[in-house]
C-alpha positions in Angstrom: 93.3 78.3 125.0 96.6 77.9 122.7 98.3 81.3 122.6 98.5 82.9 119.0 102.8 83.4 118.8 104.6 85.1 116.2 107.9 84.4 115.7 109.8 87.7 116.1 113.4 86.9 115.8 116.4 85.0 116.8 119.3 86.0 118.2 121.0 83.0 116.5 121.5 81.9 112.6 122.8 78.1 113.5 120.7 76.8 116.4 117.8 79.3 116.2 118.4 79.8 120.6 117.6 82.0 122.1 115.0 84.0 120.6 112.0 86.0 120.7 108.2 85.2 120.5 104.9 87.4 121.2 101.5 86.4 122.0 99.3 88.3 119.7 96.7 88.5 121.7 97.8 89.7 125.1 101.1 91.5 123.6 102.7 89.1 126.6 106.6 88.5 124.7 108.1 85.5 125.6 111.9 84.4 125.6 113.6 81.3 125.2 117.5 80.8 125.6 120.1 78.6 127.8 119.1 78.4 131.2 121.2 80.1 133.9 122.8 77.1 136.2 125.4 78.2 138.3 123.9 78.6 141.9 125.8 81.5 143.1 124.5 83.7 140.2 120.8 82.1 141.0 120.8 83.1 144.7 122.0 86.4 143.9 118.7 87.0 141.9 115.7 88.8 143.6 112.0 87.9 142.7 112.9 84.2 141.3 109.9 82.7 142.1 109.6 78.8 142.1 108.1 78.4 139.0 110.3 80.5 137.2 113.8 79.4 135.2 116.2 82.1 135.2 117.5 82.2 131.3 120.1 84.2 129.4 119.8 85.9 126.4 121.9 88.7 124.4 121.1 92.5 124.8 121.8 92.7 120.8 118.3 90.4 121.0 116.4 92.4 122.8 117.2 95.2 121.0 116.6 93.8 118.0 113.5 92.0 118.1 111.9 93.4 121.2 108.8 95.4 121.1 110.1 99.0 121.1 106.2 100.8 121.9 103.5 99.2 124.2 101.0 101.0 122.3 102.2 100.9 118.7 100.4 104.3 116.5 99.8 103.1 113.2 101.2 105.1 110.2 97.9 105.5 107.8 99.3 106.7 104.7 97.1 108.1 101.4 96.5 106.0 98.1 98.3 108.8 96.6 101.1 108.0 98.9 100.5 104.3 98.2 101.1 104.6 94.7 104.3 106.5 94.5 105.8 103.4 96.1 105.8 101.2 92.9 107.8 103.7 90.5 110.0 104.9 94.3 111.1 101.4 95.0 114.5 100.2 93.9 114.3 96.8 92.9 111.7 94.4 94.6 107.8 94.8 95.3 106.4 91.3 96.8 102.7 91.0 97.8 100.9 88.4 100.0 97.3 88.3 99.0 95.1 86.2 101.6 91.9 87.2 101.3 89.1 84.9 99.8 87.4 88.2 98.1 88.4 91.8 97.3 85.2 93.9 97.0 86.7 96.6 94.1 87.4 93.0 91.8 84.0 92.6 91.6 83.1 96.5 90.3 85.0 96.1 87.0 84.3 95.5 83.9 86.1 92.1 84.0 84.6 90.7 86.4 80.9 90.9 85.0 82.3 89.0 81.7 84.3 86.6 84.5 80.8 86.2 86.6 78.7 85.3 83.1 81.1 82.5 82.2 82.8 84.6 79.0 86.1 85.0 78.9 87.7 87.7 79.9 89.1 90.8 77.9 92.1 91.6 79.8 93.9 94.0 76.9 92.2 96.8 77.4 91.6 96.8 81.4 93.6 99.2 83.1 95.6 100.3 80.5 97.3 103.0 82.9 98.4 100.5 85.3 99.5 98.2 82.6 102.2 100.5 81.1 103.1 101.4 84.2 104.4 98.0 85.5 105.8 97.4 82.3 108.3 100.8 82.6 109.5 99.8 85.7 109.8 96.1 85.0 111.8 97.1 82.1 114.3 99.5 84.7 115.0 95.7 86.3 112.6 96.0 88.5 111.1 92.9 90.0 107.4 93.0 91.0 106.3 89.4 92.7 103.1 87.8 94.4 101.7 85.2 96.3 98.3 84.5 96.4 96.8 81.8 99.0 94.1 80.0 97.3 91.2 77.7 99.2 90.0 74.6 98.2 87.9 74.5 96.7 89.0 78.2 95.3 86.5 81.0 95.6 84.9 83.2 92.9 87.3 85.6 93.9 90.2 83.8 93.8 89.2 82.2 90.5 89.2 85.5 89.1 92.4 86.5 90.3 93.7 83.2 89.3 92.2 84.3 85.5 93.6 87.7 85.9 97.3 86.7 87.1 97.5 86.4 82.8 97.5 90.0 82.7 99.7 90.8 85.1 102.4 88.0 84.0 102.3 89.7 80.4 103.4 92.9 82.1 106.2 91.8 84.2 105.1 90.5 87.1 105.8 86.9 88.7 102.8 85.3 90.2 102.9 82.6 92.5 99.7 80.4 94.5 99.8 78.8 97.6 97.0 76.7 99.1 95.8 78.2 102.6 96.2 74.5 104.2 100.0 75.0 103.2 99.9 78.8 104.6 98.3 77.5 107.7 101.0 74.8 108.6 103.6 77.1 107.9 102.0 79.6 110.5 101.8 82.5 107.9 100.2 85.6 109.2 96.7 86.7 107.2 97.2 89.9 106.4 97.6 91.1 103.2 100.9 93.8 102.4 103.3 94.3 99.9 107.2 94.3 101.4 109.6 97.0 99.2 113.1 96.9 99.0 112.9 94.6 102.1 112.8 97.6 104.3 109.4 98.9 104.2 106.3 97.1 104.6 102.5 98.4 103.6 99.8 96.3 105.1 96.7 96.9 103.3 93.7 96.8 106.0 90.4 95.8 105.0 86.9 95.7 106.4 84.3 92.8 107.2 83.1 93.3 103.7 86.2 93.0 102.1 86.9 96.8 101.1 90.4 98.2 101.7 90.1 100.7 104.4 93.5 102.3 104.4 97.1 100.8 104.0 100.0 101.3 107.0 103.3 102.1 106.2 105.8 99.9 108.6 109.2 100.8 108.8 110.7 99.6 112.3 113.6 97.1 111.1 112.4 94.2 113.3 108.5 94.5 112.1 109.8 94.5 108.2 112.8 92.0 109.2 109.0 89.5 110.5 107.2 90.3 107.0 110.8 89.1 105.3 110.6 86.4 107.2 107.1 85.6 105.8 107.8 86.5 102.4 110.9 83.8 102.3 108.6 80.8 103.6 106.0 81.7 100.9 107.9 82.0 98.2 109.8 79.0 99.2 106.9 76.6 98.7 104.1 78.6 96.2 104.4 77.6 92.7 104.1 79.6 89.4 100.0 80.1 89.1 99.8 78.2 85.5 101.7 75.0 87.4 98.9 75.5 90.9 96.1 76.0 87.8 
C-alpha cells in the first residue's frame, strides 16, 4: 500500500536535501539526506544492518521539523475563543475550505432562497458578521480564502461560490481551486484558518458535515507545514469570479 507522507520540512532552501517526511498513518518519520561514505566512520557504526544506508543530516533539522510528542494532545478551544481570533490577529487570516458540504450553510435563510432557484439576498444576512469584517479590514487587515471546488461543483459549493459576493463586498479576498489541482499538489483535506502565520485552527468536523470543535496549533514546525500549504494554494487558485 503507498504510504500517505507529509512533507514536514527541509533543512535546505537551495536543493531541498536533506529533509523530513512522516507517514500519516503509522507516525513512522522518514529522512532523506547525503549518504555517509567513508568506511572508517561506517564500520564504527553499531546496528547497520544490510539493508540500511547510513545518512547525515543536521541537528538544527531534527529539531526543527521532528515530531516533538509521540502522542500529540489536541488543544480544543471554545467558539468563543474562536472568534476572538479575527479582531486578535495582526494582519493576515487565510482559510482552506475542502469540504464538499457544511451542514450550518444549509440552516440559513439563504440557503432555502439558494435551494428554490431565487436569488439570493445577501444584504441583510449576518449583518453582525458583516460589519465586523469590514472594521478590521479597514485597520489593514487582510482576511483571505481558498475554496477547493469539485467538478462538477456540489450544491454546497455552488452556494459558497454565490456567497463569496458577500464576503468580497466586505473585505475579503476569495480564491477557488479545483480538488484535481489540490490533489496533484498533495494538499492536505482539512479545513483551518492560519493567523499571523504563527497559529493555526483546524476546524474538525463530523461524518455529517457539522463542525465538532476547532484545535488551536501553535508548535512552529506544525504552523511552518500549514504555511507551507497555504503558499501552494494560493499560488495556483484564482479569484472566484475568474474560476466562475
Amino acid at each position: 500500500m503507498v504510504r500517505r507522507l507529509r512533507f514536514n520540512g527541509t533543512g535546505s532552501g537551495v536543493n531541498g536535501c536533506p529533509a523530513i517526511h512522516e507517514d500519516l498513518d503509522s507516525g513512522e518519520v522518514i529522512v532523506h539526506g547525503p549518504v555517509l561514505t567513508d568506511p572508517s566512520d561506517i564500520a564504527r557504526l553499531k546496528h547497520l544492518g544490510p539493508d540500511e544506508v547510513p545518512i547525515v543530516v543536521p541537528r538544527a533539522l531534527l529539531v526543527d521539523f521532528g515530531p516533538k510528542e509521540a502522542d500529540r494532545v489536541a488543544d480544543i478551544i471554545g467558539m468563543d475563543e474562536f472568534e476572538r481570533l479575527f479582531t486578535q490577529l495582526e494582519h493576515t487570516a487565510w482559510r482552506l475550505e475542502t469540504r464538499r458540504r457544511y451542514a450550518s450553510d444549509e440552516a440559513t435563510d439563504t440557503w432555502a432562497q439558494f435551494s428554490r432557484g431565487e436569488p439570493v439576498n445577501w444584504e441583510g444576512a449576518n449583518e453582525q458578521w458583516c460589519a465586523e469584517r469590514r472594521e478590521q479590514s479597514a485597520l489593514g487587515k487582510r482576511f483571505e480564502r481558498v475554496r477547493l471546488l469539485d467538478s462538477p461543483a456540489t450544491p454546497g459549493q455552488l452556494y459558497l461560490l454565490d456567497n463569496a459576493r458577500r464576503n468580497s463586498a466586505v473585505g475579503e479576498d476569495i480564491r477557488c481551486l479545483g480538488r484535481a489541482d489540490a490533489q496533484r499538489l498533495q494538499l492536505p483535506e482539512e479545513d483551518f484558518w492560519i493567523f499571523d502565520s504563527r497559529l493555526v485552527a483546524l476546524l474538525n468536523f463530523d461524518a455529517d458535515d457539522n463542525l465538532v470543535n476547532v484545535e488551536l496549533i501553535t508548535e512552529p514546525a506544525a504552523v511552518n507545514r500549514y504555511a507551507q500549504v497555504r503558499d501552494a494554494a494560493w499560488h495556483y487558485a484564482v479569484p472566484y469570479d475568474t474560476y466562475a
